[in-house]
C-alpha positions in Angstrom: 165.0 21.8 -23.1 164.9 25.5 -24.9 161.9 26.1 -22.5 163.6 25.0 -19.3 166.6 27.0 -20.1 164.6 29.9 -21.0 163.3 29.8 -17.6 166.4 29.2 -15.6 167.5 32.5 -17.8 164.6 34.9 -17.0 164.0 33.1 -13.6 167.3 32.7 -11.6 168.3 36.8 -12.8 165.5 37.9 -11.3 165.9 36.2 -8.3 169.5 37.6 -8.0 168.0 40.9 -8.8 166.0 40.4 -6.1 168.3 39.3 -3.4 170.7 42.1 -4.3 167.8 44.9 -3.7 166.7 43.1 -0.6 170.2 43.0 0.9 170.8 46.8 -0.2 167.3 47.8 1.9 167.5 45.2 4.4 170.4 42.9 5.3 171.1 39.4 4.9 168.1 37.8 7.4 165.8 39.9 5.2 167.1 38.0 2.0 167.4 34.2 3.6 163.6 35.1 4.6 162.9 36.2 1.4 164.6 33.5 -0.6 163.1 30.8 1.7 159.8 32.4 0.7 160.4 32.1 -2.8 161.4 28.6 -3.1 159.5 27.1 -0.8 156.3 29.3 -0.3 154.0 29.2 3.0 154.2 25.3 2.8 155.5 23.7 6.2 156.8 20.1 7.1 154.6 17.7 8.6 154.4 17.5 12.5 154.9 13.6 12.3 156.1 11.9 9.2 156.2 8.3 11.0 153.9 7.4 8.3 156.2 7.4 6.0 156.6 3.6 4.3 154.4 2.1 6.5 151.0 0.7 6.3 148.7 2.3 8.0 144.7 2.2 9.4 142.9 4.6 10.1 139.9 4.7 12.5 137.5 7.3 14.2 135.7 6.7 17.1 132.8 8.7 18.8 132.0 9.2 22.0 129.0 6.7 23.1 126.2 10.0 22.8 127.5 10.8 19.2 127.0 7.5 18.1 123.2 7.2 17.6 122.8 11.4 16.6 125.7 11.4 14.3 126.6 7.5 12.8 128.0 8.3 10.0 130.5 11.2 10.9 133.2 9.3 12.2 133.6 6.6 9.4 133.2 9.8 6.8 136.0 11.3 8.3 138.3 8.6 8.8 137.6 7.9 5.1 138.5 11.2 4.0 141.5 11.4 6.4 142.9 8.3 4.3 142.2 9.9 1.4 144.2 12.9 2.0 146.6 10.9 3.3 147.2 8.4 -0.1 147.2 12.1 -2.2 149.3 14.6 -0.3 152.0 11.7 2.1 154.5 10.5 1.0 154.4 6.5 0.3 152.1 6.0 2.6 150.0 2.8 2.2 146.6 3.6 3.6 144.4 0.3 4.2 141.1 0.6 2.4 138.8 2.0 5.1 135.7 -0.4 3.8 138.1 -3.2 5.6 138.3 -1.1 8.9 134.6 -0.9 8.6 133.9 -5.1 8.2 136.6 -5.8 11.1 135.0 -3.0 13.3 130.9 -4.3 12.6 132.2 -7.7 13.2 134.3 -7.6 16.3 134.3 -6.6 19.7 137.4 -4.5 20.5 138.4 -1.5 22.9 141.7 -0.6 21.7 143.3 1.2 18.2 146.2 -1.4 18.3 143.8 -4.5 18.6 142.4 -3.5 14.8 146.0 -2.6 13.9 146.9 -6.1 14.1 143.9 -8.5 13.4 144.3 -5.8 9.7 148.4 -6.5 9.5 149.0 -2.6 9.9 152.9 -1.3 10.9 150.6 2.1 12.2 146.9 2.7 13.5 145.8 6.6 13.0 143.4 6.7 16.0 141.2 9.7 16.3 138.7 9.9 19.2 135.7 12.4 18.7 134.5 13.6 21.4 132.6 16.3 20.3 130.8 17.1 16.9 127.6 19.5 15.4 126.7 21.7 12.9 124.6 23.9 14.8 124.7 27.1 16.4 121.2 28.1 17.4 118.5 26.4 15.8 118.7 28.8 12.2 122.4 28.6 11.7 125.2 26.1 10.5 128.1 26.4 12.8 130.6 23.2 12.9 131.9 22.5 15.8 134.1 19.2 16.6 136.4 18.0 19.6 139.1 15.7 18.3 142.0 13.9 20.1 144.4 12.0 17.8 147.1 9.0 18.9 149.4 7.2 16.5 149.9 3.6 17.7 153.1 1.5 16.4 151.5 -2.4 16.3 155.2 -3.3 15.5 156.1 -2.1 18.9 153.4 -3.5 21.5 150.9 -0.3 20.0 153.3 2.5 21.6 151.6 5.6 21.3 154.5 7.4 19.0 152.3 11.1 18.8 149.5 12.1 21.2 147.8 15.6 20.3 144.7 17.3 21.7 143.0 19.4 19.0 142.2 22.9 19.3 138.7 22.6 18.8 137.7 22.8 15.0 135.3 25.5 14.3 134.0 26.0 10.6 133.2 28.8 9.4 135.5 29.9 12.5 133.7 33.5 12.7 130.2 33.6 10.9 127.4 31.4 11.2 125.7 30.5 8.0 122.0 30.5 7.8 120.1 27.0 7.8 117.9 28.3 4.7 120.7 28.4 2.2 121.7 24.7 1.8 120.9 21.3 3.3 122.5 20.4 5.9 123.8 17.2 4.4 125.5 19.8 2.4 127.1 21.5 5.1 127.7 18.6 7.1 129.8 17.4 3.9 131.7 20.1 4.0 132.7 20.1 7.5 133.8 16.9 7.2 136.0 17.6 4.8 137.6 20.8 6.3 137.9 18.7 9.8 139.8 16.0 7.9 142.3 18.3 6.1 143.0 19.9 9.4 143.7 16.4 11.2 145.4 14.6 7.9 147.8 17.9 7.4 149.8 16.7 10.7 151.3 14.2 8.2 152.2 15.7 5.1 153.7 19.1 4.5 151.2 22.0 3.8 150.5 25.4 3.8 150.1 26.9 7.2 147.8 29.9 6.0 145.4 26.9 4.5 142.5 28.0 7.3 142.9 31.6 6.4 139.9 31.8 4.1 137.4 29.1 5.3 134.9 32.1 6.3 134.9 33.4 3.1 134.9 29.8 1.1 132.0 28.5 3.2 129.6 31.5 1.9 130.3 30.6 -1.8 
């Protein structure tokens, strides 16, 4: 308790201290813009928070011509997509993906809503890849991938409840990286991960700068 208090005591002065020199310099829409800075940082709200409570699948499907040159990407990123999604939403109950992975290999099936409910989801996370490498040229790593992602409500017939076409996702977005300074499993890993951040933050507040650095934290 002496700790908190101590903080509220050197932290909330300050703050008025602040305000008060802001408003002297700048006005009042200076100071709510600072203020909202200072409480709530760069952070912004998700752009669809119908996940919220419900249970929820999440599949990746690839265009028939990634499928055989790229097998594994679109599982890996739908795993990592629920990952994200169990540590950043809020109650959201992500279905294990190995489950979306048995029903998948064992059934014919040309719809997201059609796993939704044969799995007993309230929500199907589709994501359609159409497009996916790690190559510019033949002696750099470049990812590029092509995503459009659909929310289906299996409560409600599968109604599409959020349709988005992705920019396209391009990592490191302004330097190639040479192919002699990692494997590309490596890199490929990596990609992955920074294309499922940038599909899973449309459901779960975050900071909007978060792509800012991705040239500099792909050379490390």
């Amino acid at each position: 308790m002496m700790d908190r208090r101590c903080f509220r005591c050197g932290y909330l002065p300050a703050l008025w201290f602040l305000a008060a020199v802001v408003i002297s310099t700048a006005g009042c829409q200076s100071l709510l813009t600072t203020v909202v800075y200072l409480v709530k940082g760069t952070n912004v709200d998700a752009e669809y928070d119908g996940l919220k409570e419900k249970k929820v699948a999440v599949v990746c499907r690839p265009l028939a011509s990634l499928t055989y040159r790229d097998s594994n990407v679109a599982d890996d990123i739908a795993r990592q997509i629920g990952i994200l999604l169990r540590t950043n939403g809020r109650k959201i109950d992500v279905i294990d993906h190995s489950k979306v992975v048995e029903w998948t290999d064992e059934h014919d099936w040309t719809d997201y809503p059609q796993i939704g409910e044969a799995l007993d989801a309230d929500v199907v996370v589709g994501i359609d890849l159409l497009g996916f490498t790690v190559y510019n040229g033949q002696t750099l790593y470049q990812g590029k991938a092509d995503v459009t992602l659909r929310v289906y409500d299996c409560t409600d017939g599968g109604k599409v409840v959020f349709d988005k076409e992705l920019p396209q996702s391009v990592y490191p977005p302004n330097v190639g990286i040479e192919t002699s300074s990692r494997p590309e499993a490596e890199f490929r890993r990596k990609f992955i991960r920074v294309l499922a951040d940038q599909i899973g933050r449309h459901f779960y507040a975050h900071d909007q700068h978060a792509d800012i650095a991705l040239d500099a934290t792909a050379l490390d």
